[in-house]
C-alpha positions as CSV (number, residue, x, y, z in Angstrom):
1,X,-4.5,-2.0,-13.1
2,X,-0.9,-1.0,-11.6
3,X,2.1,-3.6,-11.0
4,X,1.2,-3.1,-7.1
5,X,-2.2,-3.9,-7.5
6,X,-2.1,-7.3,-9.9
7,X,0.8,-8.2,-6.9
8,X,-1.7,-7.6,-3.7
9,X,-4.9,-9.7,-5.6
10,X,-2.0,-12.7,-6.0
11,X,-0.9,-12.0,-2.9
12,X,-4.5,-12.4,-1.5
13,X,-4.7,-15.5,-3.3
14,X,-1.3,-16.9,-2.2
15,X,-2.3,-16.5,1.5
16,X,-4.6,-19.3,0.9
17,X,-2.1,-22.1,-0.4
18,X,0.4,-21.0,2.5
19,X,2.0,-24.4,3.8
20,X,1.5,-23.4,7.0
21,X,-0.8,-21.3,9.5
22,X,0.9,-18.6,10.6
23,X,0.5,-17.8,14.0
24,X,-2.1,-15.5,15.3
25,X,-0.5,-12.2,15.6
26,X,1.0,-13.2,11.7
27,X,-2.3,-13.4,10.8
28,X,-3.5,-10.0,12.7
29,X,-1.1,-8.2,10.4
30,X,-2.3,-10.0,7.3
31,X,-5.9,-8.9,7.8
32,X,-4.8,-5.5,9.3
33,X,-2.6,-4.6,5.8
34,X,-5.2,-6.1,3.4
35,X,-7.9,-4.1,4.8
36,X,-5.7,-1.1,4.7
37,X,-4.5,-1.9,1.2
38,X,-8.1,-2.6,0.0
39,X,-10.0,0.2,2.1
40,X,-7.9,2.5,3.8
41,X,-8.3,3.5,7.5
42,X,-10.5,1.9,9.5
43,X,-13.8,2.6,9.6
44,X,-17.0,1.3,11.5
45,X,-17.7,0.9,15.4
46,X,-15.3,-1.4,17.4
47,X,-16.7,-4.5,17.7
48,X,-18.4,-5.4,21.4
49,X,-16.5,-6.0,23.9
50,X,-17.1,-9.8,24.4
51,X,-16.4,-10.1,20.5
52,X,-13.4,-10.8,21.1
53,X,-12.0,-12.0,17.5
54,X,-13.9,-8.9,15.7
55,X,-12.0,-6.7,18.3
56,X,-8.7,-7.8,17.9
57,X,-8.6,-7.6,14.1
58,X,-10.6,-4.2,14.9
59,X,-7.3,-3.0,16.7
60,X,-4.5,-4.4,14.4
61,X,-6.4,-2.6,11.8
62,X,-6.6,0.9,13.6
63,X,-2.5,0.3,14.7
64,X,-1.7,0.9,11.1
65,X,-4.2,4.6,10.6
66,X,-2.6,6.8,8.6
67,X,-0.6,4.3,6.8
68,X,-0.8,4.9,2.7
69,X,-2.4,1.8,0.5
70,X,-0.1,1.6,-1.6
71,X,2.5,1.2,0.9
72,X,-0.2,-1.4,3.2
73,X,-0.2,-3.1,-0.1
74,X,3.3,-3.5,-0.6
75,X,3.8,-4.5,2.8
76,X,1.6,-7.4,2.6
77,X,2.7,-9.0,-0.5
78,X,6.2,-8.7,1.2
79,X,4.9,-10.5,4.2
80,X,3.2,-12.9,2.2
81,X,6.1,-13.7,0.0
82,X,7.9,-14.3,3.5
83,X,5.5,-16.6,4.7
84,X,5.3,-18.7,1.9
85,X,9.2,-18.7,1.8
């Protein structure tokens, strides 16, 4: 397992002992750069249109299409280091 992968799964864990919530959009991009580290581009039928949670997090996640993982990855253990300051 790479340096870049052992730091997104502790990053992934990290999220959760945050002191804080981060605000919403904050936590858009968290879910939008873990799914593109962990999957790639997004995949799937947007969500229906009165689902409006599944949408959103939908959309953040097709914003970042064409983005590598590794560099998703690195960008969210960055962003989590950040938050938890």
């Amino acid at each position: 397992m790479s340096d870049l992968q052992q730091a997104f799964e502790q990053a992934a864990k990290d999220v959760q002992l945050l002191p804080e919530r981060p605000d919403n959009e904050t936590l858009l991009r968290l879910y939008a750069l873990y799914k593109q580290g962990s999957e790639g581009d997004v995949s799937g039928p947007k969500p229906g249109f009165f689902d409006f949670v599944g949408t959103a997090k939908y959309e953040a996640w097709s914003k970042l299409k064409g983005t590598g993982q590794d560099e998703a990855k690195k960008k969210y253990v960055d962003l989590v280091k950040k938050l938890r300051g």
